[in-house]
C-alpha positions as CSV (number, residue, x, y, z in Angstrom):
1,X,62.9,-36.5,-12.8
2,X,59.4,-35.1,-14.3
3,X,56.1,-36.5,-15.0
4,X,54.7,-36.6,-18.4
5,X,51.0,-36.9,-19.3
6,X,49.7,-40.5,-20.5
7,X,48.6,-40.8,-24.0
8,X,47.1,-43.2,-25.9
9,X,50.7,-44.7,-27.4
10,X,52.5,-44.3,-23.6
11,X,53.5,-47.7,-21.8
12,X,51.5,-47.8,-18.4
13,X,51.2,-50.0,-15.5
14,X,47.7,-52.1,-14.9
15,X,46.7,-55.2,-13.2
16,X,47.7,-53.5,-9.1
17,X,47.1,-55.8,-6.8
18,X,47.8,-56.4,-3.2
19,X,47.9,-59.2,-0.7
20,X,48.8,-58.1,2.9
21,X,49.7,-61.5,5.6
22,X,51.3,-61.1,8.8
23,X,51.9,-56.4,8.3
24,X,54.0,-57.4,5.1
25,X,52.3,-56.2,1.5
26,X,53.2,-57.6,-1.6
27,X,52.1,-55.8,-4.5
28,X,52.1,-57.0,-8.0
29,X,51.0,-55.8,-11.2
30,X,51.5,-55.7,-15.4
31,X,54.8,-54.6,-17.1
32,X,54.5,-53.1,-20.2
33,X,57.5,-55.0,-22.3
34,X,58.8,-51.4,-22.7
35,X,59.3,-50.4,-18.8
36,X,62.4,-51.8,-17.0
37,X,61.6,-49.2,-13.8
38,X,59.2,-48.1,-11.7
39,X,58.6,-45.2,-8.9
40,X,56.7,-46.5,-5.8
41,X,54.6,-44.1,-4.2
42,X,53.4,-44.9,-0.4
43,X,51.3,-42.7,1.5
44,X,48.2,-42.6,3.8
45,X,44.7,-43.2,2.1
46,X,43.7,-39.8,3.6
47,X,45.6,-36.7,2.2
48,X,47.4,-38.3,-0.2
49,X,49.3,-35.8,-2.8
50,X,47.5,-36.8,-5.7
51,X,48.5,-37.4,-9.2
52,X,52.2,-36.3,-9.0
53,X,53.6,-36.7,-5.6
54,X,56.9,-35.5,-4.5
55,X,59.4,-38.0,-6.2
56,X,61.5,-37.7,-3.3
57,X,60.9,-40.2,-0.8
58,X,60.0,-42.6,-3.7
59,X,61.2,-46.5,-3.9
60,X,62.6,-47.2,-7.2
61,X,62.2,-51.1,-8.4
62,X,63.6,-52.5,-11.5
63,X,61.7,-55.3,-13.4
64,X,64.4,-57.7,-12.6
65,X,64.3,-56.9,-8.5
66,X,60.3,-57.8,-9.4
67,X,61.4,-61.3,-11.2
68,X,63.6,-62.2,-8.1
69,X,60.5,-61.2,-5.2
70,X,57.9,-62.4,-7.2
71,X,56.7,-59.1,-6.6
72,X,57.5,-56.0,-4.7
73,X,57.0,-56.5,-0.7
74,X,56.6,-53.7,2.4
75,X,56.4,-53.9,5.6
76,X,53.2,-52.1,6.9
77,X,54.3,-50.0,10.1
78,X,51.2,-47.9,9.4
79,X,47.6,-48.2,10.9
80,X,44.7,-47.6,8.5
81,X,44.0,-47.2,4.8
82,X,47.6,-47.0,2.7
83,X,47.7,-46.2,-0.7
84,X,49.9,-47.3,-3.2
85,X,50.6,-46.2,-6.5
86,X,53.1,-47.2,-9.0
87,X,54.4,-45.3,-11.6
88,X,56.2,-46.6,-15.1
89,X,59.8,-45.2,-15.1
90,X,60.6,-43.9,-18.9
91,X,63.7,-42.7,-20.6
92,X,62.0,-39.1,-22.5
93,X,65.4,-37.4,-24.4
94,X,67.9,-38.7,-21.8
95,X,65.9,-37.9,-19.2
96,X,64.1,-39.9,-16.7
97,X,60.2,-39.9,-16.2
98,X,57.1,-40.7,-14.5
99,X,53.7,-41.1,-16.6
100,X,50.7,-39.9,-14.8
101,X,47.6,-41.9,-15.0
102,X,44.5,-40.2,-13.9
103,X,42.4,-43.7,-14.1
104,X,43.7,-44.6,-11.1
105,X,44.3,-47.9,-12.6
106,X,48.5,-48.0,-11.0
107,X,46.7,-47.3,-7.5
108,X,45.6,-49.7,-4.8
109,X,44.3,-49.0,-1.4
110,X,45.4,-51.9,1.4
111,X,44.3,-52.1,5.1
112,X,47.0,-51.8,7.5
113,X,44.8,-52.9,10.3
114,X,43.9,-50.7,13.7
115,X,45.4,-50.2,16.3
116,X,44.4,-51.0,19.6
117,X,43.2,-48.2,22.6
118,X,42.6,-50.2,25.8
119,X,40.7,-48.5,28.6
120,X,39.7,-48.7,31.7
121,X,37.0,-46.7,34.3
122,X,37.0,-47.1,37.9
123,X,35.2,-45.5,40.5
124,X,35.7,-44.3,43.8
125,X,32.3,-43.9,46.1
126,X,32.8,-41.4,49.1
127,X,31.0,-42.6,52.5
128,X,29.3,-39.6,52.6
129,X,28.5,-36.6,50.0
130,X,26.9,-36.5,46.8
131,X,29.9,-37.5,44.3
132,X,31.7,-40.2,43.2
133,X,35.7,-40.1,42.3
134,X,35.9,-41.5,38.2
135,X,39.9,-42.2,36.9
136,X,40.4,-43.2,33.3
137,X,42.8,-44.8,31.9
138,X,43.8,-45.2,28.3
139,X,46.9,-47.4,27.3
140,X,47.2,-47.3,23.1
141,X,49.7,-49.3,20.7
142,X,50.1,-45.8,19.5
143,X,49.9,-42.0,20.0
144,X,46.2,-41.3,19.6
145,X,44.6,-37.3,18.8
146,X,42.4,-35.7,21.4
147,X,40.3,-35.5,18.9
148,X,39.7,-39.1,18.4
149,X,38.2,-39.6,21.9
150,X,35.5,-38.2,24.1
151,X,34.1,-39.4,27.2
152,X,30.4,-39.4,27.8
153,X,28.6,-38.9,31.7
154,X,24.8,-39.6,32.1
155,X,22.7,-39.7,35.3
156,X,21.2,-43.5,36.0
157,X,23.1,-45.6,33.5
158,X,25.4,-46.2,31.5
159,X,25.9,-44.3,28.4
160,X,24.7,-46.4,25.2
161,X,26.4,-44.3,22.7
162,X,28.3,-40.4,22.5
163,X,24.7,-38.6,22.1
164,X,23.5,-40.9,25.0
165,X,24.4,-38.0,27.8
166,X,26.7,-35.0,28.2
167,X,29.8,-35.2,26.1
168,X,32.9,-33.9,26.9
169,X,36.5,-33.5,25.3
170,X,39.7,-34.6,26.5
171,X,42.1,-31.7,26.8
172,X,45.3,-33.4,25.7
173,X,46.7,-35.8,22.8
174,X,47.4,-39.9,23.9
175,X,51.2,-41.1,23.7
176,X,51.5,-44.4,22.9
177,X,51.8,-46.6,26.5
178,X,49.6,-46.4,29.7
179,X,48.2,-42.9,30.3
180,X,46.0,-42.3,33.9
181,X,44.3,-39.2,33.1
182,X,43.8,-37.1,36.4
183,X,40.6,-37.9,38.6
184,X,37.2,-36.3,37.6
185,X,34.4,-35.6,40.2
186,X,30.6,-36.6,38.9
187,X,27.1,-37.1,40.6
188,X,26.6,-40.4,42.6
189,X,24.0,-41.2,40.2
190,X,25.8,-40.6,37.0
191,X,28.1,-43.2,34.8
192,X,31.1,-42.5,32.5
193,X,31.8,-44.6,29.5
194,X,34.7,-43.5,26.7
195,X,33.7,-43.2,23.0
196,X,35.0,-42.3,19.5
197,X,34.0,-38.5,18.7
198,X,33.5,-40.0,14.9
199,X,33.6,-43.5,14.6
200,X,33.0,-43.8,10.6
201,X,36.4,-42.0,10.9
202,X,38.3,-42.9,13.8
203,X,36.7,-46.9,13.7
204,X,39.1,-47.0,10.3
205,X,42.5,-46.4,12.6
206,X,41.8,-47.8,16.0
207,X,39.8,-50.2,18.3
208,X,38.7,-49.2,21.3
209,X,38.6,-52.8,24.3
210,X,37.2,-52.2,27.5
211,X,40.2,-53.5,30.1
């Protein structure tokens, strides 16, 4: 299977739309009278492969599966921004192919929802001395990056925000489940909060609740 270039006279696919209830998407759209097949293309938002992804991997749907769903319906195991795009499956000198259409107009974008980081401080206060035990704990509905995570100390109060203090990285990645991080030693005066290192970016994937 190929891709061919849309033209002008080629049959397309228009109209994408989406409706997501309880992580199952139904998508729908307009047949050309010409098209019996199409290629279903799933991917994340982010990093997708473009105009002509791999065909392998691909869910082809005929028109008359489409008549008997009233649709095309997916279960969303993903978290996030997922982008689908379907392609109109043609028959080019006994040969199948999938027409490319750089308006984007066979593409729509549905929200998979976030998944949920739950965490938890709690401190330990020595009799005597001038620090203060701090163990974290973050249990998430799925693995969560290092990268998406910082935690934040600042002398006299709580930090407001990831600027408001010292940042600091964490050194490994989050399974999904309960993780206790091992114990940290700060001032008696300082506080400890846990942030997103980017939320514009990571505030599209996951939610972080205070336990």
């Amino acid at each position: 299977m190929r891709y061919i270039e849309m033209t002008p006279d080629t049959p397309v696919i228009t109209g994408v739309v989406s409706r997501v209830e309880e992580r199952v998407c139904t998508l729908r759209w307009h047949w050309p009278d010409s098209v019996q097949a199409v290629c279903i293309h799933k991917a994340a938002a982010e990093g997708g492969a473009g105009d002509t992804p791999p065909v392998s991997g691909m869910k082809l749907y005929t028109r008359e599966e489409y008549k008997a769903n009233n649709g095309f319906r997916d279960r969303l195991d993903e978290i996030g921004l997922v982008a689908y795009t379907v392609f109109a499956r043609l028959q080019e000198d006994g040969e199948a192919v999938l027409v490319t259409q750089r308006d984007g107009s066979n593409r729509t974008l549905v929200s998979a929802g976030k998944a949920r980081i739950y965490y938890s401080i709690t401190q330990r206060k020595a009799l005597f001395g001038k620090t203060k035990s701090v163990h974290m704990t973050i249990a998430a509905e799925v693995p969560v990056p290092k990268e998406a995570l910082c935690y934040v100390k600042k002398r006299g109060g709580a930090p407001s925000s990831r600027e408001d203090g010292v940042q600091f990285p964490f050194v490994q990645d989050f399974a999904a489940g309960r993780s206790a991080l091992p114990p940290i030693e700060i001032g008696k005066e300082d506080q400890v909060r846990i942030f997103f290192t980017d939320g514009r970016k990571y505030g599209q994937y996951y939610e972080l609740v205070p336990e």
